[in-house]
C-alpha positions as CSV (number, residue, x, y, z in Angstrom):
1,X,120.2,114.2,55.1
2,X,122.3,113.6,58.5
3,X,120.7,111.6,61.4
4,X,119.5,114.1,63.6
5,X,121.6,115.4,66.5
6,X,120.3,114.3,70.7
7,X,119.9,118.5,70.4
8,X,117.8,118.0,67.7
9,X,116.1,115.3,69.0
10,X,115.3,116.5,72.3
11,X,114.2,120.2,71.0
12,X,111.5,117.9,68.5
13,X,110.6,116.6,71.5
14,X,109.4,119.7,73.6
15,X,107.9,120.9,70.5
16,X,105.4,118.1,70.5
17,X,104.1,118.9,74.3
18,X,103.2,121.9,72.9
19,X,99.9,121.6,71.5
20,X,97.8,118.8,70.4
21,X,97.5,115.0,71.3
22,X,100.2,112.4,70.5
23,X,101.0,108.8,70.8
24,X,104.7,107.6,72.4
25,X,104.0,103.8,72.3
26,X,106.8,101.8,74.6
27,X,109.5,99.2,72.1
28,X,111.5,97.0,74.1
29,X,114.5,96.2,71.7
30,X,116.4,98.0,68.8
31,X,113.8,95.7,66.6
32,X,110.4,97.0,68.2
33,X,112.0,100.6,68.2
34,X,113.1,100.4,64.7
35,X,109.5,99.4,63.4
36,X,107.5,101.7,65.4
37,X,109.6,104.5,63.5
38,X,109.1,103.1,60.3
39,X,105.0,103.0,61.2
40,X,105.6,107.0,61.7
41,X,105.6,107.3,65.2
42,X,107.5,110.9,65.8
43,X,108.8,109.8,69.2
44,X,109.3,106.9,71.4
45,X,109.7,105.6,75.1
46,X,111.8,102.8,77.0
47,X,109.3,100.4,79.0
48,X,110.9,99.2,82.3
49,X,108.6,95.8,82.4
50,X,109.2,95.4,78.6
51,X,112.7,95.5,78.5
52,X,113.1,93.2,81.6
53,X,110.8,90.5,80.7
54,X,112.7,90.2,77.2
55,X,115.8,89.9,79.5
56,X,114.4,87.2,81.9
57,X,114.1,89.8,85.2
58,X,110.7,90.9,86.5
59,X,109.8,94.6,86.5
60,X,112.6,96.6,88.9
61,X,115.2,93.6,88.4
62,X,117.5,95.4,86.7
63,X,120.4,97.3,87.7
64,X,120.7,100.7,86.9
65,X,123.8,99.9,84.7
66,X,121.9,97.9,82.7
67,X,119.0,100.0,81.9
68,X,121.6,103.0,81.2
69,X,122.9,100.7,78.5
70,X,119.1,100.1,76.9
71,X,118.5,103.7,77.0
72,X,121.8,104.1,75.1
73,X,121.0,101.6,72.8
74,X,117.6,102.4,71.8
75,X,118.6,106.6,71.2
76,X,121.4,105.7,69.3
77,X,119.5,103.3,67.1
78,X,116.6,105.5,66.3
79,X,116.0,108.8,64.4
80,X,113.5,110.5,67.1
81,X,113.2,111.0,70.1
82,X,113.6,108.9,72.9
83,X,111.8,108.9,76.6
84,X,113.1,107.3,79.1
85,X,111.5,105.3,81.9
86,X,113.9,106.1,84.6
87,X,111.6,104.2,87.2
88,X,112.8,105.2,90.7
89,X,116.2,107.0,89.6
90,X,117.6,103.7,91.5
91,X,117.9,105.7,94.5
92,X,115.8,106.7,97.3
93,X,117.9,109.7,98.3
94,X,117.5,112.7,96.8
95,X,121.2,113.2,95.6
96,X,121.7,110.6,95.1
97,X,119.3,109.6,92.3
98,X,120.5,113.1,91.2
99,X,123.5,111.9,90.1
100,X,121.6,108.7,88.3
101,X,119.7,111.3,86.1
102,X,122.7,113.4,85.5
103,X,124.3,109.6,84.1
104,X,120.8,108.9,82.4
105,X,121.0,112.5,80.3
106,X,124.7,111.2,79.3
107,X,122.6,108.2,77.3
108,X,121.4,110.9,74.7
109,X,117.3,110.1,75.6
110,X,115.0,112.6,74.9
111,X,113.2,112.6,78.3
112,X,113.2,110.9,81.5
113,X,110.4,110.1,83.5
114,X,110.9,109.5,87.8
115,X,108.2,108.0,90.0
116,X,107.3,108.3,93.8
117,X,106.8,104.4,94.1
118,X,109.2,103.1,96.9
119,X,108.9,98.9,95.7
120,X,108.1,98.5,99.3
121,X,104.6,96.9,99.0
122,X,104.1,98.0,103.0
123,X,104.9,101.3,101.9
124,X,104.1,102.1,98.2
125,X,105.1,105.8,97.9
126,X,107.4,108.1,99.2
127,X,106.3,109.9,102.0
128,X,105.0,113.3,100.4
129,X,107.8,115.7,101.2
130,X,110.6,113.0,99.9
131,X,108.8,112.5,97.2
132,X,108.9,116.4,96.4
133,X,112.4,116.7,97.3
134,X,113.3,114.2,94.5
135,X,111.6,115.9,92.1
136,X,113.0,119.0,92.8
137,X,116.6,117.3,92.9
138,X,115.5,116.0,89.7
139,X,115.1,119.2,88.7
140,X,117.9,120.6,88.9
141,X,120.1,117.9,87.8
142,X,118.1,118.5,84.2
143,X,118.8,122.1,84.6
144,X,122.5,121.5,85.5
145,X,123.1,119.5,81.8
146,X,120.9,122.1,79.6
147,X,117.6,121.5,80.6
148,X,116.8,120.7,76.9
149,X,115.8,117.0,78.1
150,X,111.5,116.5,79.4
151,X,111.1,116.4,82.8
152,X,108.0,113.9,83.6
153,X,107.1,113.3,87.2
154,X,104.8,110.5,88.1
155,X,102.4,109.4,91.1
156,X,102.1,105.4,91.4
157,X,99.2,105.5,93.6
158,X,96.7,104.2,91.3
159,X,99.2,100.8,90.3
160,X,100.4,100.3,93.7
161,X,97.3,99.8,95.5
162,X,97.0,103.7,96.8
163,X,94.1,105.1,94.4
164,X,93.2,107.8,96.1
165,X,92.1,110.6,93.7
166,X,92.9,114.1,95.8
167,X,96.2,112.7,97.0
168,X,97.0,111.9,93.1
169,X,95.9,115.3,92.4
170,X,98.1,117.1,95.2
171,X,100.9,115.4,94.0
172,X,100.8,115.6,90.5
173,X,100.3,119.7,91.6
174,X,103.4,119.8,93.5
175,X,105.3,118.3,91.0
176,X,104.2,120.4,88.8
177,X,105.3,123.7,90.6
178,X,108.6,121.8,91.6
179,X,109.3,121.8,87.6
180,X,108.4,119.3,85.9
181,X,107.8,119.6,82.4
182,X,105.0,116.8,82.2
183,X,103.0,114.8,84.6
184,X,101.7,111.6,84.9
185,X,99.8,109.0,87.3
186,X,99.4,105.7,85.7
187,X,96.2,103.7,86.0
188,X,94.2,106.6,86.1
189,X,90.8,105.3,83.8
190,X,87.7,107.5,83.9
191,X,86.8,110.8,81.9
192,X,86.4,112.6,85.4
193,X,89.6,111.2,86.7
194,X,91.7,112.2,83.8
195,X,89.5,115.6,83.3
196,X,90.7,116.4,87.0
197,X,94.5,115.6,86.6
198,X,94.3,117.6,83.3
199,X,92.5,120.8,85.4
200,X,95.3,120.5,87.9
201,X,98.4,120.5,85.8
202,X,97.0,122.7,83.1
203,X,98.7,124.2,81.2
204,X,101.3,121.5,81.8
205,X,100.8,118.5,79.4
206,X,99.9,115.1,80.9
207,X,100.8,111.9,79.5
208,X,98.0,108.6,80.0
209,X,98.6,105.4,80.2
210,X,96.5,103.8,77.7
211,X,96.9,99.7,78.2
212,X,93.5,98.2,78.1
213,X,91.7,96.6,74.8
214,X,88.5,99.0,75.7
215,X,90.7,102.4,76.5
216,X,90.1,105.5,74.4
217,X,90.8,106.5,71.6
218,X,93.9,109.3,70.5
219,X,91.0,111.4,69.5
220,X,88.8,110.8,72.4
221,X,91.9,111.9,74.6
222,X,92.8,114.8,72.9
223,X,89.7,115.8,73.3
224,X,89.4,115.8,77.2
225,X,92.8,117.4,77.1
226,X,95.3,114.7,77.4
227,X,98.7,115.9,75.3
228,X,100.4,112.7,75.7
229,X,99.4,108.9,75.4
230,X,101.7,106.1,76.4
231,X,100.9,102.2,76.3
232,X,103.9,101.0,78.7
233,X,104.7,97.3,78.7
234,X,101.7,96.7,76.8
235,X,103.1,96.2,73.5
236,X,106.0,93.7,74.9
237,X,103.4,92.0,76.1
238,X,101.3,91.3,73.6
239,X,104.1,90.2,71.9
240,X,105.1,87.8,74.8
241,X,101.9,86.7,74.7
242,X,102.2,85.8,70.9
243,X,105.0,83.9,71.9
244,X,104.2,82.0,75.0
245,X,100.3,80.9,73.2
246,X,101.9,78.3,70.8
247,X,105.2,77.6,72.7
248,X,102.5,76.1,75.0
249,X,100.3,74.7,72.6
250,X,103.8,72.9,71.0
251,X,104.7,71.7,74.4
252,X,101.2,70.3,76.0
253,X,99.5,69.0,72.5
254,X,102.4,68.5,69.8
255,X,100.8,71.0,67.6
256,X,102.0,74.2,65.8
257,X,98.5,75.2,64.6
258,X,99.4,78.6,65.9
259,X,102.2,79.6,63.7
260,X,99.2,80.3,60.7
261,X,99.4,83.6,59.4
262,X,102.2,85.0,61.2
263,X,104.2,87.8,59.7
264,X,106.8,86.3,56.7
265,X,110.6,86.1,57.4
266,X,110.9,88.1,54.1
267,X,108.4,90.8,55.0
268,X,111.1,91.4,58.0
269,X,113.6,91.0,56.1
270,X,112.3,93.5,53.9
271,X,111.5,96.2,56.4
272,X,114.9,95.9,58.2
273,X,116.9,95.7,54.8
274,X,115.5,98.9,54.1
275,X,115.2,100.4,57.2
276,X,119.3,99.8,57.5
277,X,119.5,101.1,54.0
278,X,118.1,104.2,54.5
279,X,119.7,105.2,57.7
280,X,123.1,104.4,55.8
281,X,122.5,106.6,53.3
282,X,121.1,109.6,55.7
């Protein structure tokens, strides 16, 4: 069977917002993004914070060349479908990020996500009507290349020091009505915050950010309506983590009592041999 085609991909994609609950956990590399496929995962999505910490730049570092690259990287090396975290677009004006969606389609992801947070901590999010604008611009770049890529808009007001519940809501509403395909406003955490954001989309799907070690469950989630669950920079982290506990322990006591039990090298190589194997022969 042939690897499936970015139109392929991308139509699997919207079928999956349709109904139900599912998980799109966040690989960094063409290694983490290889293995959450071979768990089963149907579908997949970039993490800004991930991808830059495994590159030595904190979170926004990054030019937009260089995460067009990643995004090509990852949806070429996987069979499903890809999501992209766009961040910002890299622009503030309208047009102008435009023109960086119309380049971040060209990478052959799935779905793109664009947020209203400005990196200015004195000013957090764009003022409301910009903020609109650029989804709507967003808009109709999508529409301009097929309009077969996800469209998810998202409010930073919760991560960026602005959590202000009815502001969340009117944004996430306007966004909604501007076009986009899926909504989202990370750092959301109670059942009555996400059971309002779900109410005011409905019936667009939202995706939650699900990053602490006491969140809810898939089924718990479905259940209060969410249609989407996404663990961002969580995952790289953990594995950052993993990394950075015995480096320290090496450097500050000489001892390596950390490496016990760690996945094998052969266990890897035996995942990857066949992973490579099998896409060969598809």
């Amino acid at each position: 069977m042939a690897n499936p085609s970015t139109t392929e991909k991308r139509n699997v994609f919207r079928r999956l917002h349709d109904a139900g609950c599912f998980v799109i956990p966040n690989p960094w590399n063409v290694g983490s993004a290889r293995y959450l496929q071979g768990l089963g995962f149907k579908t997949l999505a970039t993490t800004s914070s991930g991808y830059a910490h495994a590159q030595g730049y904190a979170d926004g570092g990054q030019s937009c060349e260089e995460v067009l690259a990643h995004f090509s990287e990852i949806a070429a090396a996987t069979d499903v479908p890809v999501n992209a975290d766009f961040e910002g677009g890299f622009a503030d004006d309208p047009d102008r990020m435009a023109d960086n969606v119309t380049r971040c389609i060209a990478t052959g992801v799935a779905g793109l996500s664009i947020e209203d947070s400005t990196g200015d901590p004195d000013r957090p999010l764009y003022d409301f009507d910009l903020a609109l604008a650029r989804v709507k611009a967003a808009r109709v770049a999508i529409d301009k290349a097929g309009g077969d890529v996800v469209f998810t808009a998202r409010t930073e007001g919760f991560i960026r020091g602005r959590p202000d519940l009815p502001e969340t809501i009117r944004r996430l509403k306007a966004f909604a009505d501007a076009g986009a395909d899926c909504l989202y406003s990370p750092g959301i955490k109670t059942r009555e915050q996400i059971a309002a954001t779900v109410q005011a989309v409905a019936p667009k799907p939202i995706n939650f950010l699900n990053s602490g070690a006491f969140g809810f469950t898939v089924k718990e989630l479905g259940e209060m309506g969410v249609r989407r669950i996404s663990v961002g920079g969580t995952l790289a982290r953990v594995a950052m983590h993993a990394f950075i506990k015995p480096a320290r322990e090496i450097a500050n006591e000489g001892k390596f009592d950390s490496f016990a039990g760690v996945v094998s090298n052969a266990e890897l190589n035996k995942f990857f041999s066949d992973d490579r194997t099998r896409r060969t022969k598809s």
